[in-house]
C-alpha positions as a LaTeX table, in Angstrom:
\begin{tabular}{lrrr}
\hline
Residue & $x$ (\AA) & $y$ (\AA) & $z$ (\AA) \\
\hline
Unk1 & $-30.31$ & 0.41 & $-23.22$ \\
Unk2 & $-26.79$ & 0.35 & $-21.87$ \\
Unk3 & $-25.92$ & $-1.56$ & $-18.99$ \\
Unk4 & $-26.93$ & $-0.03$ & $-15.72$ \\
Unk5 & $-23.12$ & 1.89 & $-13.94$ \\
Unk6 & $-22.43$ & $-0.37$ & $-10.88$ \\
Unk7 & $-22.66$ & 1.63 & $-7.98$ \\
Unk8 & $-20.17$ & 1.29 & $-4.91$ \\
Unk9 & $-21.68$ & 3.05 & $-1.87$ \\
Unk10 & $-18.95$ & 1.60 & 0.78 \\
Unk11 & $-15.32$ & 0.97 & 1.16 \\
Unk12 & $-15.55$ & $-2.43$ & 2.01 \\
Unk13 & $-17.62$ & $-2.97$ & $-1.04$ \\
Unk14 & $-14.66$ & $-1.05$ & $-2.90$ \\
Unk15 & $-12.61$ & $-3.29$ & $-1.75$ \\
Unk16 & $-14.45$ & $-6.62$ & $-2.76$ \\
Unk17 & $-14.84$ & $-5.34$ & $-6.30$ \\
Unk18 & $-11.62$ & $-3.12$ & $-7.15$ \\
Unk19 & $-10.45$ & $-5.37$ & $-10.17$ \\
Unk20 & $-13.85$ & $-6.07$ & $-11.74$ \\
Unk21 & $-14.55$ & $-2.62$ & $-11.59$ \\
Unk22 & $-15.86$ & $-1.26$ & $-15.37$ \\
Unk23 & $-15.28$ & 1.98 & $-17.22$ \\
Unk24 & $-18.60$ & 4.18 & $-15.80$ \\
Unk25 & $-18.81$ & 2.66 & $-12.86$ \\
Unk26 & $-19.09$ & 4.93 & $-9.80$ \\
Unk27 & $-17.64$ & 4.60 & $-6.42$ \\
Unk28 & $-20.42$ & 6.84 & $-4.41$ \\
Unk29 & $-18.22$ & 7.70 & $-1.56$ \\
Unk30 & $-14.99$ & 9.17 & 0.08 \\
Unk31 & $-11.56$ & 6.17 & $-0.50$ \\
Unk32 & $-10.46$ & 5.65 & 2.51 \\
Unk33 & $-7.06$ & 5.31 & 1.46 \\
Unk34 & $-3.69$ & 4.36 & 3.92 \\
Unk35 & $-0.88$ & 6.85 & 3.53 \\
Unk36 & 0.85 & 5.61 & $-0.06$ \\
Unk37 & $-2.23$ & 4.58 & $-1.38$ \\
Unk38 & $-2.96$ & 7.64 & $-3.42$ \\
Unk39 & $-1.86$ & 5.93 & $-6.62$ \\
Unk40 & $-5.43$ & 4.05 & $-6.62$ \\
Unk41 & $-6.71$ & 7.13 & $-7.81$ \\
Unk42 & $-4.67$ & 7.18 & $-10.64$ \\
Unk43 & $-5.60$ & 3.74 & $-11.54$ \\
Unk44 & $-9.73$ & 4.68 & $-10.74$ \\
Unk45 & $-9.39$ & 7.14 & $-12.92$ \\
Unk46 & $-7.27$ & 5.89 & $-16.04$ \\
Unk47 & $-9.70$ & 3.28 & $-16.29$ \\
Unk48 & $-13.04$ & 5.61 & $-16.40$ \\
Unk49 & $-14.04$ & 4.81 & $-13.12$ \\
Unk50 & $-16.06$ & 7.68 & $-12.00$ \\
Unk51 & $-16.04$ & 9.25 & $-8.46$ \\
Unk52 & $-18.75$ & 10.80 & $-6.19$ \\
Unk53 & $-16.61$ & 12.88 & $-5.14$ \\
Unk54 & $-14.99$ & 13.62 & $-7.87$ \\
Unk55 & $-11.40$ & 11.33 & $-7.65$ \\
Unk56 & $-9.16$ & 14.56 & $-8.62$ \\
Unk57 & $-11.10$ & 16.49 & $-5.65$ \\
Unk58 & $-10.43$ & 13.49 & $-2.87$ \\
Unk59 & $-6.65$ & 13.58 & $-3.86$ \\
Unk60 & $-6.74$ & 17.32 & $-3.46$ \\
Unk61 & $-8.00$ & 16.93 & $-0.13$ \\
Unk62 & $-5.23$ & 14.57 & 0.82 \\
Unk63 & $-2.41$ & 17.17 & $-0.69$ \\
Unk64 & $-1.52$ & 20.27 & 0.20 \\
Unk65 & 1.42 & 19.84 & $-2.22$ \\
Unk66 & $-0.93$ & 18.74 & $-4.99$ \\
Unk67 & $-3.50$ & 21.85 & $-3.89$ \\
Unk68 & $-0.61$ & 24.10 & $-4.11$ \\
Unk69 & 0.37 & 22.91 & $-7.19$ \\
Unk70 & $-3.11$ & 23.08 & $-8.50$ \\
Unk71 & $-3.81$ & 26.60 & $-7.58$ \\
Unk72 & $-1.01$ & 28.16 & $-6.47$ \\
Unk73 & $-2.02$ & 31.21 & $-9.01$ \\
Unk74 & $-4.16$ & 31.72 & $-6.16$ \\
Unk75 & $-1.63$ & 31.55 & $-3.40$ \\
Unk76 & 0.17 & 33.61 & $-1.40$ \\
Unk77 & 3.29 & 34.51 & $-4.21$ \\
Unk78 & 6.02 & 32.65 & $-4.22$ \\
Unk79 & 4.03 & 29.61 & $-2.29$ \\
Unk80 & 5.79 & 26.55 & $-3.25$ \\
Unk81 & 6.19 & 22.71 & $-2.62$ \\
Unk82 & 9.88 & 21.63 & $-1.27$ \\
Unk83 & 9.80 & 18.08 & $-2.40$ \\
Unk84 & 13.75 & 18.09 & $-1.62$ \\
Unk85 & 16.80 & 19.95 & $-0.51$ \\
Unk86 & 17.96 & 21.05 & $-4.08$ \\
Unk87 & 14.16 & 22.56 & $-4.12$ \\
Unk88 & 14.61 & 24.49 & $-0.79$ \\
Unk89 & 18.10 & 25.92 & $-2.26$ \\
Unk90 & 15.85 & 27.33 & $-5.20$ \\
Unk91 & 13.67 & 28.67 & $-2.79$ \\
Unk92 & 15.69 & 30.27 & $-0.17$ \\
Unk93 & 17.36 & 32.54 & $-3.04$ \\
Unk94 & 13.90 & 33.62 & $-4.80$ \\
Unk95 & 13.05 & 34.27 & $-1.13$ \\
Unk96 & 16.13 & 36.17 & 0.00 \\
Unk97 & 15.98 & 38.49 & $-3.64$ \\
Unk98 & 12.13 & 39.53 & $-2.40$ \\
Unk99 & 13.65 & 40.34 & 0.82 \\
Unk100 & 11.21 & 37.27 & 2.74 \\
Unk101 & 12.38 & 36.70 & 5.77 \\
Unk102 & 9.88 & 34.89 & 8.43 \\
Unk103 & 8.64 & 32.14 & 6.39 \\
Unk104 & 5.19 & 29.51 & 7.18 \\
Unk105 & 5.45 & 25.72 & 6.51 \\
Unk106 & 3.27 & 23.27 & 6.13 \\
Unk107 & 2.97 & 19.48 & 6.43 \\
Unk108 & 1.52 & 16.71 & 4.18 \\
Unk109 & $-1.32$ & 14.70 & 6.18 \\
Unk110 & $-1.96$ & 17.34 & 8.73 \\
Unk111 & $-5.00$ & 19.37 & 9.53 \\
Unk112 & $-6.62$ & 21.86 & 12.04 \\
Unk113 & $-3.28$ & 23.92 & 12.15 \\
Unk114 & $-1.55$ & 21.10 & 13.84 \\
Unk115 & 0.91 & 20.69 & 11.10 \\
Unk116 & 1.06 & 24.62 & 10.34 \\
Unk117 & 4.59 & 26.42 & 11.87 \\
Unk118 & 5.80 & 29.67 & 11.51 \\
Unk119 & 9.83 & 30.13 & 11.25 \\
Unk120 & 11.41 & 33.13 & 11.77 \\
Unk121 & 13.91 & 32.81 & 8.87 \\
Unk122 & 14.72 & 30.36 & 5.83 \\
Unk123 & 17.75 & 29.61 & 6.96 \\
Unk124 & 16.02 & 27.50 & 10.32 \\
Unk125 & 13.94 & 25.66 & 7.67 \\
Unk126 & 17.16 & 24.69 & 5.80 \\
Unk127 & 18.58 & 23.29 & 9.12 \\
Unk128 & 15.33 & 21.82 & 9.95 \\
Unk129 & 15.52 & 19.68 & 6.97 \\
Unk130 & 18.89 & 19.16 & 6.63 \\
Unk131 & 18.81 & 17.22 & 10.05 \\
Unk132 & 15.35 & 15.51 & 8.80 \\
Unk133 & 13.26 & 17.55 & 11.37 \\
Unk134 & 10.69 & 18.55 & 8.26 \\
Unk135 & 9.77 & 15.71 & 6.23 \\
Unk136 & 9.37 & 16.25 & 2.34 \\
Unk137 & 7.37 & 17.10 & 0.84 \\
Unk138 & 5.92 & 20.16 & 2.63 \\
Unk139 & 4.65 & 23.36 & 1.85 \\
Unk140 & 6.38 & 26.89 & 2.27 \\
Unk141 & 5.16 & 30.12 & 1.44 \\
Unk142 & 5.99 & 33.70 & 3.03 \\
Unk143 & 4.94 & 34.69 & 6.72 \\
Unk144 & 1.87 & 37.29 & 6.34 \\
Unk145 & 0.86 & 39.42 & 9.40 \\
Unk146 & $-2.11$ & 40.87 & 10.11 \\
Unk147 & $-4.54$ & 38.66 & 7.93 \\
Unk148 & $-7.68$ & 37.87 & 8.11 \\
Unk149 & $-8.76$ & 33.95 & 8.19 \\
Unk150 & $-11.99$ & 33.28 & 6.34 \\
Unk151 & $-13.89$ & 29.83 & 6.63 \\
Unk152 & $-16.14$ & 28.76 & 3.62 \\
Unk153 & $-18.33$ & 26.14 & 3.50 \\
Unk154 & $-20.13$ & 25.18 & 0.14 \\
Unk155 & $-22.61$ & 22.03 & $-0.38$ \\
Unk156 & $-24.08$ & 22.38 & $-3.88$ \\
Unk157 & $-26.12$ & 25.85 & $-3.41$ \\
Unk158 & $-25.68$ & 26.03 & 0.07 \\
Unk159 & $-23.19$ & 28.78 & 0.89 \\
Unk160 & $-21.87$ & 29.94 & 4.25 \\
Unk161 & $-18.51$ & 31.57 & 5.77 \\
Unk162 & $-17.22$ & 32.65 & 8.96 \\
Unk163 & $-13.92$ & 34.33 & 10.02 \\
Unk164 & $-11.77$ & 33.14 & 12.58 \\
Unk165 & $-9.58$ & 34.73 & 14.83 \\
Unk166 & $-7.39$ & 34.27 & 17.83 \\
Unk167 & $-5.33$ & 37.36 & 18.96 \\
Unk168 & $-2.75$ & 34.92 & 20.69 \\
Unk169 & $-1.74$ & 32.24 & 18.17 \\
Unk170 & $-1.11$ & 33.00 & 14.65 \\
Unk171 & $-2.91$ & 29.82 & 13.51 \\
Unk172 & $-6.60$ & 31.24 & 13.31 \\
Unk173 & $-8.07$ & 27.34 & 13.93 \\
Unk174 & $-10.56$ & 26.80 & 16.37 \\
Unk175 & $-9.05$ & 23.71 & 16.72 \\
Unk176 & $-5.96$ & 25.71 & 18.29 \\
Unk177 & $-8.28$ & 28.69 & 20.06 \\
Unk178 & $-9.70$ & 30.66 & 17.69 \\
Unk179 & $-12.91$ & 32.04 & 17.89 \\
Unk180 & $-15.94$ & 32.28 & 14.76 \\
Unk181 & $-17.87$ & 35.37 & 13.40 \\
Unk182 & $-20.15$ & 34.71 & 10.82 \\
Unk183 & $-19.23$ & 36.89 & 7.68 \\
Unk184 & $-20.51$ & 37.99 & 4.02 \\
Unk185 & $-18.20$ & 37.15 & 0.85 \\
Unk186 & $-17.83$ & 39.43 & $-1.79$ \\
Unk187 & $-18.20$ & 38.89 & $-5.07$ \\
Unk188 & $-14.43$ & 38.56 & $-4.80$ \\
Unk189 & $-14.00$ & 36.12 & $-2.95$ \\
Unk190 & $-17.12$ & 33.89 & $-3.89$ \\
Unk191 & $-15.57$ & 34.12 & $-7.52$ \\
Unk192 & $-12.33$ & 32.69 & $-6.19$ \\
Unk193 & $-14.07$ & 29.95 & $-4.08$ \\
Unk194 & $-16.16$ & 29.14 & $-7.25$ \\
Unk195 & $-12.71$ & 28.89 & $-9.47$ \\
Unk196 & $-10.96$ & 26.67 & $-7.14$ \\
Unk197 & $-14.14$ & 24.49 & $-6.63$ \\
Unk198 & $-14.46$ & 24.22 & $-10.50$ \\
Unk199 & $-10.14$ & 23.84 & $-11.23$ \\
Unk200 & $-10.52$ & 20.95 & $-8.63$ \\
Unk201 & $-13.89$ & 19.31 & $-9.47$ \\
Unk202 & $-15.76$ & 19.78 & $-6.33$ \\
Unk203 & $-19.14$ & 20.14 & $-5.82$ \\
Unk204 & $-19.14$ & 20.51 & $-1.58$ \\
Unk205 & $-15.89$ & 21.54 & 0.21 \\
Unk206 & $-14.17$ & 23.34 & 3.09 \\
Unk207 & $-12.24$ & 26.29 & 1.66 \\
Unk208 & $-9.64$ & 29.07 & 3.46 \\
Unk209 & $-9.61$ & 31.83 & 2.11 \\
Unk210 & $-6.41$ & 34.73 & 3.82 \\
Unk211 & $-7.76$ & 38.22 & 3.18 \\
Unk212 & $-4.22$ & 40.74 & 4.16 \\
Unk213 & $-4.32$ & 43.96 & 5.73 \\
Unk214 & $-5.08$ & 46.01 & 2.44 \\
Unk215 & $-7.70$ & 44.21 & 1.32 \\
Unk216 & $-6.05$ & 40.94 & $-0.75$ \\
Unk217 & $-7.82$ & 37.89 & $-1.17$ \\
Unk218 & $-5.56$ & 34.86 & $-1.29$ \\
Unk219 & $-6.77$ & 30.63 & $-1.54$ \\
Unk220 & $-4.94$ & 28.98 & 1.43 \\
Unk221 & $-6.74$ & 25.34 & 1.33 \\
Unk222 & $-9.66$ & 23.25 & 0.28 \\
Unk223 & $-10.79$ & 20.28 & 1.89 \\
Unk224 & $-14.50$ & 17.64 & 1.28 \\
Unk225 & $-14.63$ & 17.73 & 4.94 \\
Unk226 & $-14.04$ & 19.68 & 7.68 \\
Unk227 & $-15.47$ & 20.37 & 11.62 \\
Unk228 & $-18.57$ & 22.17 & 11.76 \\
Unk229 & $-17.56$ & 23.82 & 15.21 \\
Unk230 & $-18.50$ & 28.11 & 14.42 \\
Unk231 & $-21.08$ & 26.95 & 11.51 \\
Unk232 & $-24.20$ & 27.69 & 11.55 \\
Unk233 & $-25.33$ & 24.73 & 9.81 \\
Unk234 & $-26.03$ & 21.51 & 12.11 \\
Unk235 & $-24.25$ & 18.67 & 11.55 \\
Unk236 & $-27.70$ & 16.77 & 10.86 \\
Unk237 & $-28.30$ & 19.42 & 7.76 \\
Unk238 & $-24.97$ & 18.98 & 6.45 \\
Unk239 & $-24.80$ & 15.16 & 6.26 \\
Unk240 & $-28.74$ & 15.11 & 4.57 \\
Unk241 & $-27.59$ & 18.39 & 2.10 \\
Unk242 & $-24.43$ & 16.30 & 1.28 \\
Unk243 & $-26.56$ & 13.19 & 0.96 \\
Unk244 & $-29.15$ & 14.80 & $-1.33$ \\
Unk245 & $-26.06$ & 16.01 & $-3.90$ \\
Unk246 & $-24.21$ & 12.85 & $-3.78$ \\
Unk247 & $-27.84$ & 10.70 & $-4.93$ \\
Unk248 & $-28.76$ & 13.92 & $-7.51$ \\
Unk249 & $-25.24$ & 13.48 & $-9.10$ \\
Unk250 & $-25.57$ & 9.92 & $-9.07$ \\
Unk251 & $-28.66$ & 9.78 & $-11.21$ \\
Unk252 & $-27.21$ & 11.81 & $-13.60$ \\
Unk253 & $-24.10$ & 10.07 & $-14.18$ \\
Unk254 & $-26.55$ & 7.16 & $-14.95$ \\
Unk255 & $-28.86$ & 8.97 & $-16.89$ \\
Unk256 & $-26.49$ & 9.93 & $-19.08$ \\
Unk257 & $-25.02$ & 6.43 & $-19.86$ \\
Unk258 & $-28.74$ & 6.00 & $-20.63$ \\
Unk259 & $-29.53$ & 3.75 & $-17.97$ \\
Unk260 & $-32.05$ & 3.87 & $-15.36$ \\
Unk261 & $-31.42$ & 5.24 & $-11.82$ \\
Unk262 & $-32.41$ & 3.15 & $-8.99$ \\
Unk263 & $-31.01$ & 4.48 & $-6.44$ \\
Unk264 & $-27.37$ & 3.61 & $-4.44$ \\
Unk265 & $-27.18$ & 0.47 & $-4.13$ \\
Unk266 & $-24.31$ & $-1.93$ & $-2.77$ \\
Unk267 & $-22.71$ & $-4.58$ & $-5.14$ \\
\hline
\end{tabular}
């Protein structure tokens, strides 16, 4: 019998035991990582380390550059990452060809539509980050009007969505005013939750989904966590439902190193 996978349940125990970390080993929980830190992931994962979550999904839920880059077949065309000015000069002439003018960016690090603004032509995003007003990298993609915002929450089998609106504010957030109707996904759109889930190896998440005037589904982010505010799921179901798939995964990531499963416990 192969050696029973350590299993890290805490930060702090992360911490303690980076460096003697083995290949198999699991780190049970989300990295609480300080901005710049994202390379550990790298490192977890070149040397086998597993993650529950998945260590591709918690960067993904740190980037909206590396979500965009990940699915931007998904996206909004001609949403792109401007990771400098030579990248926005690309951009502004694909945009000014398709005739784009009002333009949405977005911001690394920022959530609950707080780092979301809309710009009413490329050429004030050019300005913007030629005087260092927008730092790099950020998102941009073309303004769409009258869209629908879709909220989609997904914990193993557990499926549930609700749009959001606010007639006031183009950011649909209820962080920023909106308000929540609980909805039914098509087949549609559950199929494109169920690619990006799989493309980014997670098993729970938070996912926007932008469905336009005629009918157009589009991926707009994906995130392990997210408020519960317009859910109909408590807060107390979603941290046992979470619970329960985090231990089932567990025990099979040791059952199939062939050891036996004891549980989570702390090194």
């Amino acid at each position: 019998m192969r050696r029973r996978p350590r299993i890290i349940s805490d930060n702090s125990t992360l911490s303690q035991h980076y460096h003697v970390l083995e290949q198999g080993d699991i780190i049970c929980c989300r990295l609480r990582l300080k901005p710049g830190e994202d390379h550990l992931l790298l490192d977890l994962s070149r040397r086998g380390i597993i993650g529950v979550p998945s260590l591709s999904s918690q960067l993904c839920s740190r980037s909206k550059a590396f979500q965009t880059r990940l699915f931007s077949w998904a996206m909004v065309p001609a949403t792109t990452v401007i990771y400098t000015m030579h990248d926005l000069l690309q951009a502004m002439a694909g945009y000014g060809q398709a005739g784009v003018s009002k333009v949405v960016v977005k911001l690394e690090g920022k959530n609950g539509g707080l780092g979301v603004f809309l710009y009413q032509s490329i050429e004030d995003v050019y300005s913007q980050s030629a005087l260092g007003s927008i730092p790099y990298p950020y998102v941009m993609q073309p303004f769409v009007s009258d869209c629908r915002d879709l909220r989609v929450i997904v914990i193993g089998d557990y499926w549930e969505a609700y749009e959001r609106s606010n007639p006031y504010n183009f950011r649909h957030n209820l962080h920023c005013g909106g308000a929540p109707t609980p909805v039914a996904l098509s087949v549609e759109q559950q199929t494109l939750c169920r690619r990006i889930m799989a493309q980014g190896e997670f098993r729970s998440a938070h996912i926007d989904l932008m469905v336009t005037a005629d009918g157009r589904n589009y991926f707009t982010e994906i995130n392990l966590r997210g408020g519960l505010r317009g859910a109909r799921i408590s807060s107390e179901e979603y941290q046992q439902r979470l619970a329960d798939l985090h231990e089932r995964w567990c025990a099979s990531l040791v059952e199939q190193a062939g050891a036996t499963w004891e549980g989570k416990k702390k090194e």
